[in-house]
LUMVOLO-959828 format. One record per residue (C-alpha): residue in one letter; x, y, z. Coordinates in steps of 0.1 Angstrom, whole numbers, padded with zeros to 4 digits, always signed. Last residue first. Layout:
N
AXYZ
...
// end
This chain:
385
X+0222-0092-0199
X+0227-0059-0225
X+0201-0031-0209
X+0195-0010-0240
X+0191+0029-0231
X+0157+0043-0227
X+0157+0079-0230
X+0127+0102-0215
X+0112+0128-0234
X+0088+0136-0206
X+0072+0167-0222
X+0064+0195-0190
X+0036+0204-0170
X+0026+0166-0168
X-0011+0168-0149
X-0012+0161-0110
X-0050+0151-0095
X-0080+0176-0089
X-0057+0199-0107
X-0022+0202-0100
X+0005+0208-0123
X+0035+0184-0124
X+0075+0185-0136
X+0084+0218-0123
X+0126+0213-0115
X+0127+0189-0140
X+0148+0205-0163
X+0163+0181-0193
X+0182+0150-0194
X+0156+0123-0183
X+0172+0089-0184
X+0158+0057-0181
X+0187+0025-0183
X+0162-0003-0200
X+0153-0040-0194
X+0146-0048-0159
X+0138-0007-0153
X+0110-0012-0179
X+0096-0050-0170
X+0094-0039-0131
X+0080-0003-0136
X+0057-0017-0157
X+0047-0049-0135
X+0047-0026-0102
X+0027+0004-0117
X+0002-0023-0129
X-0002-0045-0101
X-0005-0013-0078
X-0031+0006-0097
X-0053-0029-0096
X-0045-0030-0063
X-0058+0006-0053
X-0084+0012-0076
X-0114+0009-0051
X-0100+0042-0038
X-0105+0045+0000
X-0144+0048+0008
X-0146+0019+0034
X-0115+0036+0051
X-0087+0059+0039
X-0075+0077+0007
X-0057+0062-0020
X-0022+0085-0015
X-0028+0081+0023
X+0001+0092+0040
X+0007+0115+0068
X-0022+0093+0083
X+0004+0062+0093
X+0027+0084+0108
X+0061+0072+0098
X+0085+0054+0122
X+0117+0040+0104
X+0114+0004+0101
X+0134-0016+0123
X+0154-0046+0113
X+0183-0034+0134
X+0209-0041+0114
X+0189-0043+0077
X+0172-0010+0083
X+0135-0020+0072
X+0121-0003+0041
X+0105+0028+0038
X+0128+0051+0046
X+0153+0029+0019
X+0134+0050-0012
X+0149+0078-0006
X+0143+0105-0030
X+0154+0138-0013
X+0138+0171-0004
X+0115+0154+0024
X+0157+0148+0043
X+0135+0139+0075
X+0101+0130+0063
X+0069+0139+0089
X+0088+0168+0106
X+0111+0176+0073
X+0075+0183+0055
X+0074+0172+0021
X+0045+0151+0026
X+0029+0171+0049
X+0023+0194+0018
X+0010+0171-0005
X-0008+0157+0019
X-0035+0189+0022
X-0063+0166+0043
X-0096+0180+0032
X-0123+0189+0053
X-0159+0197+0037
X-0181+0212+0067
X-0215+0188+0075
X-0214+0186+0110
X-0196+0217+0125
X-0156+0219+0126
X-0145+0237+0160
X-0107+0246+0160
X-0089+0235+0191
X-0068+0211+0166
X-0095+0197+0152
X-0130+0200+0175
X-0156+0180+0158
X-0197+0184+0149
X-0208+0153+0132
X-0211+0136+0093
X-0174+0157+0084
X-0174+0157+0048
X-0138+0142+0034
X-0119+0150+0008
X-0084+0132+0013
X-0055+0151-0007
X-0046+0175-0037
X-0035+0148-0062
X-0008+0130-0072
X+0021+0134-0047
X+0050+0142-0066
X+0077+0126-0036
X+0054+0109-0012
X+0041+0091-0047
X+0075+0084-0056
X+0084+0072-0025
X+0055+0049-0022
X+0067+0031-0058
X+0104+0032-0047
X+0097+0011-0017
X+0072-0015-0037
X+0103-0022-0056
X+0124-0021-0029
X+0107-0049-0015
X+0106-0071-0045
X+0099-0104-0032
X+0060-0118-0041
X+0066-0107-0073
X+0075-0145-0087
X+0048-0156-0073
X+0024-0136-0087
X+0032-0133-0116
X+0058-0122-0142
X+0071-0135-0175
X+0108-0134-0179
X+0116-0122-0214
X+0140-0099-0206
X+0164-0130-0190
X+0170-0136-0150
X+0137-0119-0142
X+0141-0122-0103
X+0172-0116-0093
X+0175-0092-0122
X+0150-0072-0109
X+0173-0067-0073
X+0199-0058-0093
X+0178-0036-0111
X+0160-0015-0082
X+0198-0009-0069
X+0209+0009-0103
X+0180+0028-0104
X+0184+0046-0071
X+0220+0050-0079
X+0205+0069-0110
X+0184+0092-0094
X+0170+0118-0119
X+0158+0087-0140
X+0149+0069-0110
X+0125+0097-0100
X+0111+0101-0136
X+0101+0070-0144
X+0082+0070-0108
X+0068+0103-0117
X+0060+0088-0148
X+0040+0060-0137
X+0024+0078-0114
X+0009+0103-0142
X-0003+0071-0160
X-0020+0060-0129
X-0038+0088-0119
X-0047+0098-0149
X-0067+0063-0160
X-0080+0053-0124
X-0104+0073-0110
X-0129+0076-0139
X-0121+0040-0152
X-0124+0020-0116
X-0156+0042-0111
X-0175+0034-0146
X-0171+0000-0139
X-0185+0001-0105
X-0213+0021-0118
X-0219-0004-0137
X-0219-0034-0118
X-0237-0011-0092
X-0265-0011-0119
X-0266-0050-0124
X-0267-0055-0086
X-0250-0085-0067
X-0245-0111-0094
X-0236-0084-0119
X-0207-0072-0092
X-0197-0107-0094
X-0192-0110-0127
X-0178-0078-0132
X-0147-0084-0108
X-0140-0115-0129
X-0150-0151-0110
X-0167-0168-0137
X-0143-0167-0164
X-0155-0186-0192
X-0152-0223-0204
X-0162-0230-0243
X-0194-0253-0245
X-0208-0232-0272
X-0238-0221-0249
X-0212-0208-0224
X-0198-0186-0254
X-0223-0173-0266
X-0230-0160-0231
X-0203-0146-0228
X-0203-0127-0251
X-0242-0111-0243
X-0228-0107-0209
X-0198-0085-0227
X-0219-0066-0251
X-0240-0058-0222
X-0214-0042-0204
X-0196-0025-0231
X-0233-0006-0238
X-0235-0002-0201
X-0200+0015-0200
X-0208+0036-0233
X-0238+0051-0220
X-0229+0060-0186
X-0199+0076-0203
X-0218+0097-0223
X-0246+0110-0201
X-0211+0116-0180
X-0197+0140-0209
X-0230+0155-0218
X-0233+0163-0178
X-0195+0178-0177
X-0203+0197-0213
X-0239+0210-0191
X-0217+0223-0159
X-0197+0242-0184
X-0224+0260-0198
X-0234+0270-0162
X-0268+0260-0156
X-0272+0282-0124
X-0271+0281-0084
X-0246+0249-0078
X-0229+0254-0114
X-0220+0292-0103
X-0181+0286-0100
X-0151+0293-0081
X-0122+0273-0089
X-0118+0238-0070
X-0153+0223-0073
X-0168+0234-0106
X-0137+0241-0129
X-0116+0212-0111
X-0142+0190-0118
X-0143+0198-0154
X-0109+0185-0159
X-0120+0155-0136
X-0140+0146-0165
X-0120+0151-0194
X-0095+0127-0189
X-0127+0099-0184
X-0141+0116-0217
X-0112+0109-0240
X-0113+0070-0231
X-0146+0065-0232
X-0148+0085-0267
X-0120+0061-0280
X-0137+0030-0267
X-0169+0033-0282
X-0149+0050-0317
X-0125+0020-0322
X-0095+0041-0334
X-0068+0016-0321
X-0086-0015-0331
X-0059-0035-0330
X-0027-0025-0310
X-0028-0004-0277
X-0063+0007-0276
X-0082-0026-0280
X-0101-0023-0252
X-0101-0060-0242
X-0127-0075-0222
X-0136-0082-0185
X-0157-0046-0186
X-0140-0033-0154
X-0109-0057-0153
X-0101-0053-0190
X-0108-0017-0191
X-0086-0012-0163
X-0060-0022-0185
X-0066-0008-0215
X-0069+0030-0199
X-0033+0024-0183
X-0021+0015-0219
X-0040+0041-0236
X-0024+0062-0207
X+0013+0051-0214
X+0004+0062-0245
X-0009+0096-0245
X+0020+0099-0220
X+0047+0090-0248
X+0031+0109-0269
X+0062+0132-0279
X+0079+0102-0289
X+0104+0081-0267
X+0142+0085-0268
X+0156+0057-0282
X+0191+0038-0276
X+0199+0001-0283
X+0170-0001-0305
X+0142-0025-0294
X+0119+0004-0274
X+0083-0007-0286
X+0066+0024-0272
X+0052+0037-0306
X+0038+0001-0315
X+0012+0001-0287
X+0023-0024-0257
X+0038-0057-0257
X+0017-0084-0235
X+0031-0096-0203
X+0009-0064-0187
X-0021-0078-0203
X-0020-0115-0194
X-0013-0104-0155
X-0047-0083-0152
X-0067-0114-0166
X-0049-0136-0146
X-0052-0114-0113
X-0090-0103-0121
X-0098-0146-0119
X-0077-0148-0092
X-0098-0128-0068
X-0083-0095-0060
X-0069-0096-0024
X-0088-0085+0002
X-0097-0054+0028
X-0102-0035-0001
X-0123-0055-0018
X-0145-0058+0011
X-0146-0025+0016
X-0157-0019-0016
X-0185-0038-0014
X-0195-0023+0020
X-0198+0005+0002
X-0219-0013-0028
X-0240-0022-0002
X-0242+0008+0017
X-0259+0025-0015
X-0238+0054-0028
X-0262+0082-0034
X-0267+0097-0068
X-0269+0133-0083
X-0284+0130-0117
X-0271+0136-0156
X-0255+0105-0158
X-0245+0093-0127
X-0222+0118-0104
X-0212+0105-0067
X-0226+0110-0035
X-0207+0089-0004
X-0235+0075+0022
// end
């Protein structure tokens, strides 16, 4: 069983809710999650990242806002209600505080579990700020939680019809608790991750311009006009989309690798492992390697795709990459994370030339996932058609 952090406790993952997960993993995501996922990301985000002029180079908070964004819509699948942080409501306190405190989290993380630290043996004062911060966000999700049954049920006795089939809804028909901490995991995971692969993606095609150019024709096959709505149907053929996505992740890989604890004594590589050892798989450096990746240095989204003569893929080792992890325990975020990278990406490179005109040589500092080391004053340039 995995052990995560509750409140101020050390929990064990019941095997229900892991073979939960795996379920969800294995599947798509119900319809229900799809429409409610799909109605956000064909909604206009937060004032400040309204692009209508014909040139604009985005604000200094443009990841604050692509992460209220991010933050909003995970929030809709995990409490199956709006967050309110991209347009009303932008200073709602509840949400605000959830918000801040799932950034912070794996901030602290990194303090106890990558840098050497006493937390295991003493009360470190840091150790107690990452315990306030989870007492907090325990809190908050169950409070959203129960606002949300209570909703809905004023709403059922009204007559109106309700979504039955949300992720929550069935998660409170299994357990009530694993709803939550459900809820709590699609947040803590998801919100950094996501906004920082948004921007290395951004970032890729911006330093890339051919790149670019040959994601948009084939957007424009499929959103015709800028206001094209998407769904999914009409995403069902965007190969190089989903190509340009897993090569911007080989590219800035966004995170250290795959933790895993070994639960038997194993021989890797001639080297014995005993039961128990912590291994981790260090992908962001097999990812650039030229054995793994011919031409690692370069963005090439095509070594993903089928050559169009042959109709061969190019042969990648399946294990080199596992950006959400592997198994029963991969990240529970993973199609969520991909329906919103591949709607943004999709509505921003449809509508917009991105450029990035400054050094990107150091982009990302890693933590327990990448960080922006640098502003991404990025320039969005007025698509005419």
């Amino acid at each position: 069983m995995a052990v995560m952090y509750v409140g101020s406790r050390y929990k064990t993952e019941p095997q229900q809710h892991v073979s939960w997960r795996q379920e969800q993993n294995a599947g798509e995501w119900e319809s229900g999650d799809s429409i409610l996922f799909h109605r956000l990301l064909n909604t206009s985000p937060s004032p400040s990242l309204r692009l209508n002029s014909t040139r604009h180079w985005v604000p200094n908070v443009f990841m604050e806002e692509i992460s209220r964004l991010v933050f909003e819509s995970l929030g809709l699948v995990a409490f199956d209600r709006p967050m309110g942080l991209i347009s009303r409501n932008r200073d709602n306190p509840d949400a605000l505080t959830l918000f801040q405190n799932t950034k912070e989290t794996f901030r602290y993380a990194f303090e106890w579990d990558i840098k050497p630290s006493m937390w295991k043996f003493i009360s470190t004062p840091t150790f107690r700020k990452m315990m306030r911060l989870l007492d907090d966000i325990l809190m908050l999700s169950q409070k959203m939680i129960k606002d949300t049954e209570d909703s809905l049920k004023k709403r059922r006795q009204a007559g109106e019809e309700v979504n039955r089939n949300s992720m929550l809804q069935r998660m409170l028909k299994v357990d009530p608790k694993l709803a939550v901490i459900m809820s709590m995991d699609v947040l803590l995971a998801g919100v950094d991750a996501t906004s920082n692969l948004l921007s290395a993606v951004l970032l890729c095609l911006a330093k890339n311009p051919e790149k670019q150019a040959k994601l948009r024709e084939e957007l424009m096959k499929i959103m015709p006009t800028k206001d094209t709505l998407l769904n999914d149907e009409t995403m069902k053929d965007m190969p190089y989309l989903r190509a340009v996505i897993k090569e911007a992740l080989r590219y800035y890989p966004n995170g250290l690798g795959t933790l895993r604890t070994c639960p038997a004594d194993i021989t890797l590589s001639g080297y014995h492992v005993p039961k128990g050892s912590h291994v981790a798989l260090g992908f962001n450096v097999i990812l650039r390697d030229n054995e793994y990746y011919p031409q690692a240095d370069k963005f090439l989204p095509e070594r993903w795709l089928r050559d169009p003569q042959t109709g061969k893929k190019t042969p990648i080792c399946a294990f080199s990459y596992l950006p959400f992890g592997f198994g029963p325990r991969m990240c529970i975020g993973r199609r969520l994370v991909d329906l919103e990278i591949e709607t943004s990406v999709a509505k921003l490179i449809r509508n917009f030339q991105v450029e990035f005109n400054y050094d990107a040589s150091r982009p990302y500092k890693t933590f327990v996932f990448m960080e922006p080391a640098i502003p991404f004053r990025f320039k969005f340039t007025d698509i005419d058609q």
